[in-house]
Structure formats: structure tokens, C-alpha cells
VONUMAR-16654 format. One line per field, with one value per residue: residue number from 0; residue in one letter; z, x, y of N, C-alpha, C in turn. Coordinates in pm, whole numbers. Example, Ala and Ser with C-alpha at 12.3 -4.5 7.8 and 13.67 -1.06 7.14 Angstrom:
// residues 2
pos c(0	1)
code c(a	s)
n.up c(780	708)
n.east c(1319	1285)
n.north c(-569	-225)
ca.up c(780	714)
ca.east c(1230	1367)
ca.north c(-450	-106)
c.up c(780	787)
c.east c(1320	1290)
c.north c(-330	3)
//
This chain:
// residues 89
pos c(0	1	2	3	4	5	6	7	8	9	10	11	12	13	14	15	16	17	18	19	20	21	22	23	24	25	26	27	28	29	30	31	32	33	34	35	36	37	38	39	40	41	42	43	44	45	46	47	48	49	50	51	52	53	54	55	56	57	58	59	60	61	62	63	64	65	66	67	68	69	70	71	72	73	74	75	76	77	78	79	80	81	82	83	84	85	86	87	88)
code c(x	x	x	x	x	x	x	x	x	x	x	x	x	x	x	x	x	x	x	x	x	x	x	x	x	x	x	x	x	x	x	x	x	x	x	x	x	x	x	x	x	x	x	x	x	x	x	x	x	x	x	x	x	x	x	x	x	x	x	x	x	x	x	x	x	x	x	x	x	x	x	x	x	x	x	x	x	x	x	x	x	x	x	x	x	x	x	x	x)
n.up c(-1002	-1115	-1299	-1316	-1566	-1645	-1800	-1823	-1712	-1622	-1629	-1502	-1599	-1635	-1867	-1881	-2047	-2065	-1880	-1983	-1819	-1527	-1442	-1540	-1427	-1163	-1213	-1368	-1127	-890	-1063	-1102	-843	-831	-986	-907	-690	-840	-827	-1025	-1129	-1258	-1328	-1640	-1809	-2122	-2394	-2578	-2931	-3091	-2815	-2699	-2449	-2263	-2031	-1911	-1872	-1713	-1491	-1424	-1344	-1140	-1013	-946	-818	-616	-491	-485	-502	-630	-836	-1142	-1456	-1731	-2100	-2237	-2423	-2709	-2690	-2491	-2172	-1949	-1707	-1751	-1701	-1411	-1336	-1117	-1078)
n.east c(7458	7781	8015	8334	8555	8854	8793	8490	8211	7969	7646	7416	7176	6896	6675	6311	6051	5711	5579	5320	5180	5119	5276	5512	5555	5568	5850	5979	5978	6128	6371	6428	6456	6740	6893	6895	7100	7313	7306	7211	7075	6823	6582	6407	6067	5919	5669	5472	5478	5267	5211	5097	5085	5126	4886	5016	5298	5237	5197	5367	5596	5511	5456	5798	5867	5735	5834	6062	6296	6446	6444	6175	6041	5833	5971	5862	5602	5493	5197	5133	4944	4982	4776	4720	4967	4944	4764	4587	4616)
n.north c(2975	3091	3186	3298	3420	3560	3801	3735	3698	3446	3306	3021	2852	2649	2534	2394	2208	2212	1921	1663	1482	1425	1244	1317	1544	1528	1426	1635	1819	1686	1628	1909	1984	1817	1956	2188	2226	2236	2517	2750	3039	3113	2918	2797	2802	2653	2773	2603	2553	2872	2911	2688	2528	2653	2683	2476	2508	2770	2647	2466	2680	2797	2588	2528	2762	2759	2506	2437	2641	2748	3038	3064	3117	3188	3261	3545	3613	3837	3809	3759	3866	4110	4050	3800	3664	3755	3676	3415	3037)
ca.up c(-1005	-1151	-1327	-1335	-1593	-1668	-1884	-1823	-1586	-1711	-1554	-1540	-1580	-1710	-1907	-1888	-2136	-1954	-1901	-2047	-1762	-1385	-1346	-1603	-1379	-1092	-1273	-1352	-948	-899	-1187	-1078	-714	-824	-1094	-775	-589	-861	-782	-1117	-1143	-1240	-1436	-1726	-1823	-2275	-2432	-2715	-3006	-3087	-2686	-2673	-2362	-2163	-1916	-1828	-1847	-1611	-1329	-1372	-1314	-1000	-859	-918	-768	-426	-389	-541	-446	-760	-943	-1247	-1529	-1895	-2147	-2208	-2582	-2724	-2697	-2347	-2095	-1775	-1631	-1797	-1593	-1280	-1284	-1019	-1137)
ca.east c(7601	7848	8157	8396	8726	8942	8706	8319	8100	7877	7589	7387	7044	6830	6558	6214	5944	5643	5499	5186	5155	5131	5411	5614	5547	5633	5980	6066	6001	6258	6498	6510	6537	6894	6964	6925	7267	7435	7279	7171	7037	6688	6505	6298	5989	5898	5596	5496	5473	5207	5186	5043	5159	5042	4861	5097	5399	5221	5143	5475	5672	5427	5553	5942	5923	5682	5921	6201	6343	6567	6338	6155	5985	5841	6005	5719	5601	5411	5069	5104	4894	5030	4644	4725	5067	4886	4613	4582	4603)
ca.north c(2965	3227	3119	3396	3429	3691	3908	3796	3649	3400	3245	2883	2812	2589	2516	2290	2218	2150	1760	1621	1392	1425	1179	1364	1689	1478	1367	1737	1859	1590	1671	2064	1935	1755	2060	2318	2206	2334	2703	2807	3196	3092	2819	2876	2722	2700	2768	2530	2673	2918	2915	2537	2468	2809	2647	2392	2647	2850	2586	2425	2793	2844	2488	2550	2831	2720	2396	2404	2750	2843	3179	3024	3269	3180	3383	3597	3671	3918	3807	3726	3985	4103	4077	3700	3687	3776	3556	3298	2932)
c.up c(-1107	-1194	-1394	-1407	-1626	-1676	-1865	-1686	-1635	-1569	-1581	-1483	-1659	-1740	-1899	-2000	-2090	-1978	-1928	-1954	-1605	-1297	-1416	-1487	-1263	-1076	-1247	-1226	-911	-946	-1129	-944	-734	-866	-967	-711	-706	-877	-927	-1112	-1132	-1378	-1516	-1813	-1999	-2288	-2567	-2849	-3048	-2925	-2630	-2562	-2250	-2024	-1789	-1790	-1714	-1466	-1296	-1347	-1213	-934	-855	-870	-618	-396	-454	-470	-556	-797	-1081	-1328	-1677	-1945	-2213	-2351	-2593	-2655	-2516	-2249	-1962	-1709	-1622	-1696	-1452	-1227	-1212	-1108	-1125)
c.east c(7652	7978	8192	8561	8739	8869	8592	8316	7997	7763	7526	7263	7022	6679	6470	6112	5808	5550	5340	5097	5164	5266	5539	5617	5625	5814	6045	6109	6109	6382	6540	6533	6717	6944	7000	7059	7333	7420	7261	7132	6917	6667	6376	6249	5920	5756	5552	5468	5327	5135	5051	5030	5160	5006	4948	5249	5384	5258	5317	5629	5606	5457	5674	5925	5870	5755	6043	6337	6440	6394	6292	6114	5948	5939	5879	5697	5536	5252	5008	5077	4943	4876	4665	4845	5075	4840	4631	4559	4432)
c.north c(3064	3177	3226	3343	3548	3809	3920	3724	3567	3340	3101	2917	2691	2577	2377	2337	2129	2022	1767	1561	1444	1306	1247	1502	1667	1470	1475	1822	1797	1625	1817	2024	1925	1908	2171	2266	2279	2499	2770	2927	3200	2985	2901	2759	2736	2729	2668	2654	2758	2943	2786	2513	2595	2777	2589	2439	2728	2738	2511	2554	2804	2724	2470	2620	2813	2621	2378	2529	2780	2964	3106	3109	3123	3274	3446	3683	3739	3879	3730	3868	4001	4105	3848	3621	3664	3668	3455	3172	2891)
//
């Protein structure tokens, strides 16, 4: 979604921080389900800190984007490899 005044253009996304749990993972498939009607730009998935949370970042940006249909992404820090990026789950 795109909310236009006078001067800018702004856009809407949102963010996830990825579950611990298989029903929490469940929950959030769900949650961006509802969040998608309002047409967001693209969802974006955190890293914990020191990139904790890598794995589960990855797999839950690779299932917003096979069922959900909004564009998901990490934001993508230094020490992250595009070979790393690539890589198949």
C-alpha cells in the first residue's frame, strides 16, 4: 500500500521476528495472511542479535514469500554471504 499527500509518498510494511516454535511460525503465516489485505510493499524478517536467529529468519522469509505472496527479505548485515543468501534451506 502507498499513501500519497501533497509532497511524499510513503509506503507500509511490516516487520516479523522469527518464532521459536512451530506453532509460533504457524501463528505468524496466519498473522501476515490477515496483514496482506492491506497490500504492504514487502515484509521483513529480524535477525537476533549477533544474527541468533539466522536460520529461522531464513526459513521464515522463504515461507512468506511461497504462501503468503507479499516480497519478504532480511535486512542483510555485514557478515552475511551472498553464497549464504543463496543457499537452499
Amino acid at each position: 500500500m502507498t499513501i500519497c499527500d501533497d509532497q511524499q509518498k510513503h509506503s507500509i510494511n511490516f516487520e516479523f521476528f522469527p518464532p521459536k516454535t512451530e506453532a509460533g511460525q504457524a501463528k505468524l503465516v496466519a498473522v501476515a495472511n490477515v496483514l496482506a489485505a492491506e497490500q504492504p510493499e514487502f515484509f521483513s524478517v529480524t535477525y537476533g542479535a549477533g544474527g541468533s536467529t539466522r536460520d529461522g529468519t531464513r526459513r521464515t522469509v522463504l515461507q512468506l514469500n511461497n504462501e503468503v505472496g507479499v516480497p519478504a527479505a532480511p535486512p542483510c548485515p555485514a557478515w552475511v554471504t551472498r553464497a549464504r543468501i543463496c543457499a537452499p534451506c
